[in-house]
N, CA, C and O atoms as a GROMACS GRO file, in nm:
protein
  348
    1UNK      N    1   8.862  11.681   9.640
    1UNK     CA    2   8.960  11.771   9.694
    1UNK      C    3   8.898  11.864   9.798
    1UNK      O    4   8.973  11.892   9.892
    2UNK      N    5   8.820  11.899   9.800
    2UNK     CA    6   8.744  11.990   9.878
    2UNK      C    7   8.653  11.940  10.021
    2UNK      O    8   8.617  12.015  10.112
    3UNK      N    9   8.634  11.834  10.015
    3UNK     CA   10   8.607  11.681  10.145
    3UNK      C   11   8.776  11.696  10.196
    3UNK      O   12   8.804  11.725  10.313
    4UNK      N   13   8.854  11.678  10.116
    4UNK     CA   14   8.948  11.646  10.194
    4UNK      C   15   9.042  11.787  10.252
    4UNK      O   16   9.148  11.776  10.314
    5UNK      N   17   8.979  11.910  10.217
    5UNK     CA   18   9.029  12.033  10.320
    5UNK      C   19   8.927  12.091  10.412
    5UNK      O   20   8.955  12.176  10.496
    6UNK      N   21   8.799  12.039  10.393
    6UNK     CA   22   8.721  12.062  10.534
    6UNK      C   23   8.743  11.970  10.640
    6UNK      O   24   8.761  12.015  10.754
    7UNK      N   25   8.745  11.787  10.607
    7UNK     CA   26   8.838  11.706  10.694
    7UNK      C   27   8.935  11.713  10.749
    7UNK      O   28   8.970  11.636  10.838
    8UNK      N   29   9.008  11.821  10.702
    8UNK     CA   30   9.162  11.848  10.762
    8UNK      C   31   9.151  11.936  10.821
    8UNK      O   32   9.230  11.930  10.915
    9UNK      N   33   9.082  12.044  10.823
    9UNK     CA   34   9.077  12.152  10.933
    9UNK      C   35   9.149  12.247  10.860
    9UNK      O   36   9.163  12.208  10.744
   10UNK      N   37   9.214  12.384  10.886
   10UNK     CA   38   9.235  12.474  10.885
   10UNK      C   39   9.333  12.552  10.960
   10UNK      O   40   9.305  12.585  11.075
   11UNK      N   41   9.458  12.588  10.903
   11UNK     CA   42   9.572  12.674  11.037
   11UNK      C   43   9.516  12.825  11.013
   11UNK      O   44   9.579  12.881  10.923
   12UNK      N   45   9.425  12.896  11.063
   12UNK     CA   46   9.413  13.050  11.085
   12UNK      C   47   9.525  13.113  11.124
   12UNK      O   48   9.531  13.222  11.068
   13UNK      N   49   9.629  13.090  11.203
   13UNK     CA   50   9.724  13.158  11.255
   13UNK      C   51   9.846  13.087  11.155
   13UNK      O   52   9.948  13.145  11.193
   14UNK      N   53   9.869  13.033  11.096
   14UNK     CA   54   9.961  12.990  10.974
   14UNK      C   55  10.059  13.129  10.950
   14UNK      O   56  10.180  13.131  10.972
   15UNK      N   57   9.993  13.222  10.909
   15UNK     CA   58  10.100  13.355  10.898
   15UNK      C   59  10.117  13.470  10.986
   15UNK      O   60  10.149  13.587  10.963
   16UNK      N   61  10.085  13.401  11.104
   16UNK     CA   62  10.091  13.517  11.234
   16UNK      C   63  10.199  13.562  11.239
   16UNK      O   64  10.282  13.482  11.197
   17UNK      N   65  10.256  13.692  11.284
   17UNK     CA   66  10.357  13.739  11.325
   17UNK      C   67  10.326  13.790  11.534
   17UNK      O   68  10.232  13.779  11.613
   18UNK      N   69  10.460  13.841  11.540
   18UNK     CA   70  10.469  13.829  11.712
   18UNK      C   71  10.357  14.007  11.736
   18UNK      O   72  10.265  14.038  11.811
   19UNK      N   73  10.445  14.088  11.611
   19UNK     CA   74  10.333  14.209  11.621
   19UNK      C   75  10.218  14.217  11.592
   19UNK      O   76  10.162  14.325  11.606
   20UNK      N   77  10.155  14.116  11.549
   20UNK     CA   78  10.014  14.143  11.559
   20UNK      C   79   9.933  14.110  11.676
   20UNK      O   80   9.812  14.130  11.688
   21UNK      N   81  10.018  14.056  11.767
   21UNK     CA   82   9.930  14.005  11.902
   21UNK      C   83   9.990  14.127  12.000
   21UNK      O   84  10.112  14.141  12.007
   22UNK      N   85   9.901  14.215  12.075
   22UNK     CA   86   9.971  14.303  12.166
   22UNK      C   87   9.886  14.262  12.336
   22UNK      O   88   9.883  14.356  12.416
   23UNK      N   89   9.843  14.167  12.367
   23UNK     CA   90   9.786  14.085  12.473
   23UNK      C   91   9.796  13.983  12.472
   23UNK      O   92   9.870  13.943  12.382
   24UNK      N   93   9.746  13.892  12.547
   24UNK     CA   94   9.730  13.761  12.555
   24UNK      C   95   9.712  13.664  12.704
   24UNK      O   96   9.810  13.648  12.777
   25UNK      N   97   9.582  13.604  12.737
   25UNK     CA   98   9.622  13.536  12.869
   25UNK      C   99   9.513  13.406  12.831
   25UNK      O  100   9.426  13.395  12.745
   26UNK      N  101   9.551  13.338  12.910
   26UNK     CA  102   9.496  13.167  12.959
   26UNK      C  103   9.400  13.173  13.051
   26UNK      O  104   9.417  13.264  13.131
   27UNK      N  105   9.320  13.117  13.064
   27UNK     CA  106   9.236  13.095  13.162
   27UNK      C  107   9.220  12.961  13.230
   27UNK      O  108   9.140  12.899  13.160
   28UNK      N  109   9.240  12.919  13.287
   28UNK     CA  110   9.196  12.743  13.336
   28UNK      C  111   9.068  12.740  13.418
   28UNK      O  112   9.046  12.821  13.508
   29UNK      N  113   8.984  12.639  13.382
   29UNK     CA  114   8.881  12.647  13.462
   29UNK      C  115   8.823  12.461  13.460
   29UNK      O  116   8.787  12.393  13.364
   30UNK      N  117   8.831  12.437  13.563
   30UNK     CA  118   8.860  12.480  13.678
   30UNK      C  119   8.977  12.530  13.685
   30UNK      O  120   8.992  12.567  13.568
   31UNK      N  121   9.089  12.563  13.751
   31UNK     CA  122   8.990  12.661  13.905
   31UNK      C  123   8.965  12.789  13.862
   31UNK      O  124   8.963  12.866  13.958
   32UNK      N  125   8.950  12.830  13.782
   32UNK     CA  126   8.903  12.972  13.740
   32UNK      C  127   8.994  13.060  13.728
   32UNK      O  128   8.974  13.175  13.768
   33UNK      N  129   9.104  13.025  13.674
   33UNK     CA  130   9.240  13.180  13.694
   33UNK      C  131   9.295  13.211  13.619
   33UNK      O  132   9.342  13.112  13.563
   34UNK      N  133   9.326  13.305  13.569
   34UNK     CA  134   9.329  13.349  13.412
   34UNK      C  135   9.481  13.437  13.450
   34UNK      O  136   9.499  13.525  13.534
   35UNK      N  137   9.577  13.376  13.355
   35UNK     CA  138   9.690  13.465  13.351
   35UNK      C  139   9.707  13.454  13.213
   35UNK      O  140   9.675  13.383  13.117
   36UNK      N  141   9.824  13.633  13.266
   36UNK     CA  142   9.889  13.702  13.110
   36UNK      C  143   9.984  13.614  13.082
   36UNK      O  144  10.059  13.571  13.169
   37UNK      N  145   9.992  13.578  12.953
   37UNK     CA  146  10.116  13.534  12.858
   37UNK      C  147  10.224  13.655  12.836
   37UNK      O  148  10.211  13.761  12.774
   38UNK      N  149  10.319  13.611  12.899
   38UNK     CA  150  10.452  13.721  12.874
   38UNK      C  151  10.533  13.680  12.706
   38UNK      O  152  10.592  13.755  12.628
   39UNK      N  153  10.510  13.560  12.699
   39UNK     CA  154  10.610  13.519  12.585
   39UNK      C  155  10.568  13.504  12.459
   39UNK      O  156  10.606  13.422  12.375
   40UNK      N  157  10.485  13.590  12.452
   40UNK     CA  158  10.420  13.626  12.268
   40UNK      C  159  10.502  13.553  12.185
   40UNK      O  160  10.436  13.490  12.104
   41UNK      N  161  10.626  13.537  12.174
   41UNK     CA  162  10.672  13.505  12.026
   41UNK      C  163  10.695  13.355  12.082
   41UNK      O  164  10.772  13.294  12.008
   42UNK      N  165  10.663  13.300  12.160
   42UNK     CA  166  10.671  13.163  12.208
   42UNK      C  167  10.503  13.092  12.153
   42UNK      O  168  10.481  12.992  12.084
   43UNK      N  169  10.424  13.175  12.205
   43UNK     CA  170  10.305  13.173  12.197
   43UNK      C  171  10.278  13.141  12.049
   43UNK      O  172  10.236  13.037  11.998
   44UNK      N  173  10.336  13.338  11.955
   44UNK     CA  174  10.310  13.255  11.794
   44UNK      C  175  10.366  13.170  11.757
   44UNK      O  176  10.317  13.128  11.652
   45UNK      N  177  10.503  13.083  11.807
   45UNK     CA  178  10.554  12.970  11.757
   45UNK      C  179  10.465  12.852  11.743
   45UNK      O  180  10.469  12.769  11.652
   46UNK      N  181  10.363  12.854  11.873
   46UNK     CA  182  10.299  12.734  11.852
   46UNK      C  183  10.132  12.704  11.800
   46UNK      O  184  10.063  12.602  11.798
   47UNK      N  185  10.098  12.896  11.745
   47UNK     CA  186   9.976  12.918  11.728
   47UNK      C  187   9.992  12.879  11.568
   47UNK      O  188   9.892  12.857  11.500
   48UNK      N  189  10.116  12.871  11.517
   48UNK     CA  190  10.092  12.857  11.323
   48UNK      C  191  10.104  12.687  11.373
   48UNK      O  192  10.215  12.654  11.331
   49UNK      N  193  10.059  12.600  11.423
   49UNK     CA  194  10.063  12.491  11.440
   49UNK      C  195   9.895  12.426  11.432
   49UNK      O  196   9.846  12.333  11.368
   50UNK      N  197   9.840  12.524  11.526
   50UNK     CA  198   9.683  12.471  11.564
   50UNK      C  199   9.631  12.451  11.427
   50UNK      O  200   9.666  12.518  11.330
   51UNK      N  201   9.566  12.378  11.425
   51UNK     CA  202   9.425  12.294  11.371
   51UNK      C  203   9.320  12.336  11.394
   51UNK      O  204   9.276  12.292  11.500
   52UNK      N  205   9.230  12.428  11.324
   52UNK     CA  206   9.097  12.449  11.350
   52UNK      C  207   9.003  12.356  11.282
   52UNK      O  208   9.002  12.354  11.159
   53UNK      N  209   8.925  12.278  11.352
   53UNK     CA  210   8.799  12.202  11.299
   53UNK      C  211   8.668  12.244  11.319
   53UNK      O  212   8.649  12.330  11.405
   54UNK      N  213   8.582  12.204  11.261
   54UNK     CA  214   8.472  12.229  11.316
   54UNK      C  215   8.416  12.261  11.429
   54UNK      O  216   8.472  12.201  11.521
   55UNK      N  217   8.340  12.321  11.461
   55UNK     CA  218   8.285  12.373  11.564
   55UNK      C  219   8.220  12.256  11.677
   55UNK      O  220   8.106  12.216  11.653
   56UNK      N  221   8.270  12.217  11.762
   56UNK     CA  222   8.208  12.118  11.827
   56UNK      C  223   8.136  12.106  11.978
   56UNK      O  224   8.207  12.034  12.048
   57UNK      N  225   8.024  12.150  12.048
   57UNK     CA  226   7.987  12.204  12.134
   57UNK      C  227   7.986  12.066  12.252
   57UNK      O  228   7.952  12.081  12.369
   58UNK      N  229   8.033  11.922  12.189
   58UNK     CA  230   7.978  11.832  12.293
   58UNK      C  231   8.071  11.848  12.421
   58UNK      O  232   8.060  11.773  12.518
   59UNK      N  233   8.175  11.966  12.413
   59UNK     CA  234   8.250  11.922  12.559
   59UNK      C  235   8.188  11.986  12.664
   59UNK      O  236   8.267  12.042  12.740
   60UNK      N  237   8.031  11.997  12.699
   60UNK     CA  238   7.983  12.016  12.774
   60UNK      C  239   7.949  11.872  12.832
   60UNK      O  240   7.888  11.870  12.938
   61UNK      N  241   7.974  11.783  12.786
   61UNK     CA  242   7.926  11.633  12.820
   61UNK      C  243   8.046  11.552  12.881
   61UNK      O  244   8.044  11.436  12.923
   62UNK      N  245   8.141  11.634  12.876
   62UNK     CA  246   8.251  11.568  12.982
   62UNK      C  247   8.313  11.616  13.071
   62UNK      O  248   8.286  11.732  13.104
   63UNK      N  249   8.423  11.538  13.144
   63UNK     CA  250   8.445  11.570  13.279
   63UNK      C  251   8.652  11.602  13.263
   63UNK      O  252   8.737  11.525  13.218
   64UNK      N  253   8.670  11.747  13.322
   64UNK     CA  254   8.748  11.796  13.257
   64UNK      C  255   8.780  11.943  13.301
   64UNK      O  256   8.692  12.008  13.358
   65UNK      N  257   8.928  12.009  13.273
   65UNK     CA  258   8.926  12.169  13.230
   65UNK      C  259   8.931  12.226  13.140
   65UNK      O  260   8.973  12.171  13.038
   66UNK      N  261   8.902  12.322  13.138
   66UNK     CA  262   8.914  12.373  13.025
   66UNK      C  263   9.018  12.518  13.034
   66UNK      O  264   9.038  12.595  13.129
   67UNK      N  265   9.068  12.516  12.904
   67UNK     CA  266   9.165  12.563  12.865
   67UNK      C  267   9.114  12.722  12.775
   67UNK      O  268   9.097  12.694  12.657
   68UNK      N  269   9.090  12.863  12.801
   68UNK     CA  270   9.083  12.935  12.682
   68UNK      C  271   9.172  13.083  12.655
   68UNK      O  272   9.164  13.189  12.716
   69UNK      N  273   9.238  13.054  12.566
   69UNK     CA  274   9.338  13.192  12.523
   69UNK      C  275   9.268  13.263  12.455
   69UNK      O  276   9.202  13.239  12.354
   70UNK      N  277   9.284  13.357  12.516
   70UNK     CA  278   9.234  13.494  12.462
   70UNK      C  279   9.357  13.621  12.402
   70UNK      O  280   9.452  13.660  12.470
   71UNK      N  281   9.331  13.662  12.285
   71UNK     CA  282   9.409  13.662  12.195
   71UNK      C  283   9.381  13.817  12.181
   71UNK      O  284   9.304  13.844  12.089
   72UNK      N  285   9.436  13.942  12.266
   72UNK     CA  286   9.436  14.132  12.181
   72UNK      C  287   9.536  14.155  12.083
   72UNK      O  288   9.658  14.149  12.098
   73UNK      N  289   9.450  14.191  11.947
   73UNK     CA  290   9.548  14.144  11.817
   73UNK      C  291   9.585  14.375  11.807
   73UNK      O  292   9.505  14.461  11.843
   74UNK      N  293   9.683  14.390  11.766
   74UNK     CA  294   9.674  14.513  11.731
   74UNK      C  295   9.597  14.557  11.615
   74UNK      O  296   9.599  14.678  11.592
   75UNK      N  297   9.570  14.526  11.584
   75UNK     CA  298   9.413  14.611  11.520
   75UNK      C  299   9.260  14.621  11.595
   75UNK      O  300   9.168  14.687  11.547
   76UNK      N  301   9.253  14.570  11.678
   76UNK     CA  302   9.134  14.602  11.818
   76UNK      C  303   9.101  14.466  11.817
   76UNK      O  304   9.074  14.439  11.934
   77UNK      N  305   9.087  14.353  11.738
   77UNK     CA  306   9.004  14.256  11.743
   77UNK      C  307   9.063  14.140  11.856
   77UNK      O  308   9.180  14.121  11.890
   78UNK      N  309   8.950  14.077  11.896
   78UNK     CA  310   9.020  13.988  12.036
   78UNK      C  311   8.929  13.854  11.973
   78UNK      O  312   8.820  13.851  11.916
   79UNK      N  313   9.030  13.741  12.010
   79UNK     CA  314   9.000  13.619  11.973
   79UNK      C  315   8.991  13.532  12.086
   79UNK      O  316   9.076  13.550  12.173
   80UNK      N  317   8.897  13.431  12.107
   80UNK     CA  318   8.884  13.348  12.229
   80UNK      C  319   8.925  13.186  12.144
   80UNK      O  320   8.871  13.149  12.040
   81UNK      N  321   9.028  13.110  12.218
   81UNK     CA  322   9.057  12.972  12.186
   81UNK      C  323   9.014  12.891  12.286
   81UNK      O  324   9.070  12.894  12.396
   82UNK      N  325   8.890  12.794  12.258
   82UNK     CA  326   8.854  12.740  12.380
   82UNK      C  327   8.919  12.559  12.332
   82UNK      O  328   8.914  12.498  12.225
   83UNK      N  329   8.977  12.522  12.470
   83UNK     CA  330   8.997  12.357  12.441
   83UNK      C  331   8.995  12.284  12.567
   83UNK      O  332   9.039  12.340  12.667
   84UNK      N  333   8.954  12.181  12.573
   84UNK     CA  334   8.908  12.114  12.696
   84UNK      C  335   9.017  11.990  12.695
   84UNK      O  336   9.033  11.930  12.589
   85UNK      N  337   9.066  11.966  12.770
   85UNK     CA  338   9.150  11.851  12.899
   85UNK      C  339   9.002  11.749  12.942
   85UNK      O  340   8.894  11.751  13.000
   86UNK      N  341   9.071  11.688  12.883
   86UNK     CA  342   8.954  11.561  12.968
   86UNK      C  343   9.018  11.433  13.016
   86UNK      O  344   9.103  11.365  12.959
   87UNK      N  345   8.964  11.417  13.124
   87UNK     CA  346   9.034  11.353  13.261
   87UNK      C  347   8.967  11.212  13.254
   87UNK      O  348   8.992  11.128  13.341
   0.00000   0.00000   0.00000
């Protein structure tokens, strides 16, 4: 039982609400441009969805953008979501 909930990953945002996020923007890189998310409660709709797995550093080995949301929660803490597009 316990193989089979580290294999599955993890929803961290599973019980998010829209008030706990009071920021939020994207970054794409390439080309380097980072915009604000206006639609927070759009945003938590699809954040109790993600899948967290393991930590995986090989997407430095491909060819691709990358994707990272950055997350100002109202209690001060800021979260970075990094995910890569590969082409």
């Amino acid at each position: 039982m316990i193989v089979f909930a580290v294999a599955s990953g993890r929803k961290p945002y599973k019980n998010l609400e829209t008030v706990q996020i009071i920021y939020s923007t994207v970054q794409l890189s390439p080309p380097n441009i980072t915009i604000q998310i206006t639609e927070i409660n759009e945003l938590v709709d699809l954040l109790k969805y993600v899948v967290i797995y393991n930590e995986d550093n090989s997407y430095t080995e491909y060819s691709g953008q990358g994707v990272t949301f950055t997350l100002v929660m109202a209690d001060g803490t800021q979260t970075k979501l990094f995910t890569m597009e590969i082409y």
